[in-house]
C-alpha positions in Angstrom: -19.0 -19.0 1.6 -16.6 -16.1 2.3 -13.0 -16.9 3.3 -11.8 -14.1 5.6 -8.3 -14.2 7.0 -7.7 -11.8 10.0 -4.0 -11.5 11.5 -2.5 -8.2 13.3 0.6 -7.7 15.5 1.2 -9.2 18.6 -0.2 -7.0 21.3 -3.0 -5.6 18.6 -5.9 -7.1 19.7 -7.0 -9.6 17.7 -8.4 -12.2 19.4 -10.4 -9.4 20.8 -12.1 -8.6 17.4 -12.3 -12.4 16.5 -14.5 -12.8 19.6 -16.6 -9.9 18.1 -16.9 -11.5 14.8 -17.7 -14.7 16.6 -20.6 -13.1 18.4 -22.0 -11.4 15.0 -22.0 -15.3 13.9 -18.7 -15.9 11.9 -16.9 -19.4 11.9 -13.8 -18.4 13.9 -10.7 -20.6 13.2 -7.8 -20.2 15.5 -4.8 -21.2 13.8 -2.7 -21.1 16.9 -5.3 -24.1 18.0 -4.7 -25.5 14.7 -0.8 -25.7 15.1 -1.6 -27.1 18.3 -3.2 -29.7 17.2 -0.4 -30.4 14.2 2.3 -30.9 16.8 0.7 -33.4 18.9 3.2 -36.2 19.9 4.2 -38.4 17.0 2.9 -36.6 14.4 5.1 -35.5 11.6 5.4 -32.0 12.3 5.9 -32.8 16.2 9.1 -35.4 14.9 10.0 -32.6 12.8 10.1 -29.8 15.4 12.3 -32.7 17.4 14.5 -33.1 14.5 15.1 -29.7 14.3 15.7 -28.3 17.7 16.1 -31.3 19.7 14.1 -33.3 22.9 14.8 -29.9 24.7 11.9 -28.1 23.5 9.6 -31.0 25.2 7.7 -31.5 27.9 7.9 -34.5 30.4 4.7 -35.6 28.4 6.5 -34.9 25.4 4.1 -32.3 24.0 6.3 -29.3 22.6 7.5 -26.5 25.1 6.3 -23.4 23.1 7.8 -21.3 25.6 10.7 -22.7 25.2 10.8 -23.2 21.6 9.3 -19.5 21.4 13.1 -18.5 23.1 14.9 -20.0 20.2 13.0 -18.6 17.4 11.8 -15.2 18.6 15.5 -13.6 18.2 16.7 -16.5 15.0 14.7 -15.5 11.8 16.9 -18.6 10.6 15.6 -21.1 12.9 12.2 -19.2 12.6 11.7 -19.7 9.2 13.2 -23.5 9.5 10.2 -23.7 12.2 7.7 -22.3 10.0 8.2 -24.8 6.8 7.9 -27.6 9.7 4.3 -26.7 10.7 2.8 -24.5 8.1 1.8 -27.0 5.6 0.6 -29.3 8.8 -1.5 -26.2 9.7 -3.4 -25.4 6.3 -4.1 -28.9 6.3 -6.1 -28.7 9.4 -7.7 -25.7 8.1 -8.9 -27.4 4.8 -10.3 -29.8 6.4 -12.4 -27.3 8.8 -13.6 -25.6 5.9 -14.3 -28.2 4.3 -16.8 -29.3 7.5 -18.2 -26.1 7.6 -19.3 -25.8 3.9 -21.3 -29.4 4.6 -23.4 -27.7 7.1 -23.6 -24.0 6.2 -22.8 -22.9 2.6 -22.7 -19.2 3.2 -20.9 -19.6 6.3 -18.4 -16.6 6.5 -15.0 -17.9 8.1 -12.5 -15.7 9.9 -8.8 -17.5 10.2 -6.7 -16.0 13.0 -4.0 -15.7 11.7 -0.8 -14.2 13.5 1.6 -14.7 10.3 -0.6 -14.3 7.4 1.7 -11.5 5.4 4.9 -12.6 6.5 4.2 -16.4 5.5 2.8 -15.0 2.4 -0.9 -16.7 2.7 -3.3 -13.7 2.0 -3.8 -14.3 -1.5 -5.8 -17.7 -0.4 -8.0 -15.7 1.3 -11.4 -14.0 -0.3 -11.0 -11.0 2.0 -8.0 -10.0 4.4 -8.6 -7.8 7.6 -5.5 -6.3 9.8 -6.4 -5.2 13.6 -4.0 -1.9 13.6 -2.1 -0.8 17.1 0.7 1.4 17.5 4.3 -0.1 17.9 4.2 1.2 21.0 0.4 0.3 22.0 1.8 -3.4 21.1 4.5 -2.9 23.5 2.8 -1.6 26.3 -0.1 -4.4 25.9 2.8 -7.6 25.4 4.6 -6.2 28.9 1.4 -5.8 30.6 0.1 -9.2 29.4 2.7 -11.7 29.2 5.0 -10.1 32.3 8.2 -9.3 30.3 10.4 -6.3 30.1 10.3 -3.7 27.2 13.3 -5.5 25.7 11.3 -8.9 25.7 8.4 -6.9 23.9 10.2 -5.6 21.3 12.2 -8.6 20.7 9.1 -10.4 20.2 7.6 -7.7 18.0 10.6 -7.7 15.4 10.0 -11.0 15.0 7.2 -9.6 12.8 6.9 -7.6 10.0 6.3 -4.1 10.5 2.1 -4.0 11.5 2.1 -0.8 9.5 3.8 -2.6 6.5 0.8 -4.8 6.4 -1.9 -2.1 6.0 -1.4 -2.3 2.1 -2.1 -6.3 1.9 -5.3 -5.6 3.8 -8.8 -5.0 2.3 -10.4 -3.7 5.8 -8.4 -1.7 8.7 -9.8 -2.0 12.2 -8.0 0.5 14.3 -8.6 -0.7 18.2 -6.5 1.8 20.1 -9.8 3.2 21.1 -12.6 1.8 24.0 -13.8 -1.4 23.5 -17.2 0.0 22.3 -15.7 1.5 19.5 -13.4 -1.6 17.8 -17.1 -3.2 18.3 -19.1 -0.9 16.1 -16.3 -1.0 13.7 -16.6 -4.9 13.3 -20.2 -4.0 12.9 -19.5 -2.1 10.4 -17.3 -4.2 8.9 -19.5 -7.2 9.2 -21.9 -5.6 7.0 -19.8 -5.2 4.2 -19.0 -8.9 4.8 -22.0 -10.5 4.1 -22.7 -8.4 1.3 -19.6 -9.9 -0.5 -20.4 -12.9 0.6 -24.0 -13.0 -0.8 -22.2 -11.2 -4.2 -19.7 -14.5 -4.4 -22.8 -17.0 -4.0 -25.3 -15.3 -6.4 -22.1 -15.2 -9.1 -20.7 -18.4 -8.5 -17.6 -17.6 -6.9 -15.9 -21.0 -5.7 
């Protein structure tokens, strides 16, 4: 089994490669879905997002506003990183627990975690292998205002809540540039893909946990 986390910028594209990995027959684990599913009402992380940042942030079916919450965090590293202790652990819970599912039924599985925040939460080193999606600053901009409707301010607010996507390139084992067509961030997963399952197979034959 091969532990692959893949996180990018916002704007970079990488839900794009993750479906391309997906499709070459990788266990894709959203973590965005897992957070999700840690904030549920009444869980601890949901009463501790409350606690935090007040009933303001809900719902009327008290499920948590992420737009809202997004609002309050996206320009407050403070009250970003206050968020982040609240559901981070929650999160690699849920994670372990769908590795730990995978390896019952396929041992040489190769997982991909998508993973927004895996340099600036500090996670890569509990992954075998780390892969960055690479876009521009300004790519990133021009994708988040066509995407999400915003202005240019909105865009780069959102992207300085990040780290710097080319500060990440030296905590990354594999680059996949997609500024290019479609066809060409898909042969470079292929490519990429290969060299995955060959370290994969070189951690099972050693005995790599």
């Amino acid at each position: 089994m091969l532990k692959v986390g893949l996180t990018g910028g916002i704007g970079s594209g990488k839900s794009t490669v993750a479906r391309y990995f997906r499709e070459k027959g990788a266990y894709v684990i959203d973590f965005d879905n897992l957070a999700h599913l840690a904030e549920k009402p009444d869980s601890a992380a949901w009463q501790g997002i409350v606690d935090a940042f007040g009933r303001q942030v809900l719902n009327e079916d008290n499920t948590i506003n992420r737009i809202k919450l997004g609002k309050i965090v996206f320009s407050d590293r403070k009250r970003r990183e206050d968020l982040n202790r609240i559901v981070h652990p929650a999160v690699f819970v849920k994670w372990r627990e769908k590795v730990d599912d995978i390896r019952k039924i396929r041992k040489d599985a190769i997982i991909i975690a998508d993973i927004p925040l895996l340099i600036e939460v500090g996670w890569q080193d509990r992954f075998d292998v780390v892969i960055l999606v690479y876009t521009s600053a300004e790519v990133q901009i021009k994708r988040i205002t066509k995407r999400n409707g915003c202005s240019r301010r909105e865009a780069m607010d959102r992207l300085n809540s990040q780290m710097p996507i080319d500060d990440k390139i030296a905590f990354a084992d594999f680059v996949i540039r997609n500024e290019g067509s479609f066809d060409d961030t898909s042969r470079l997963v292929d490519e990429t893909w290969i060299k995955l399952l060959e370290m994969e197979r070189n951690k099972r034959e050693t005995g790599a946990c």
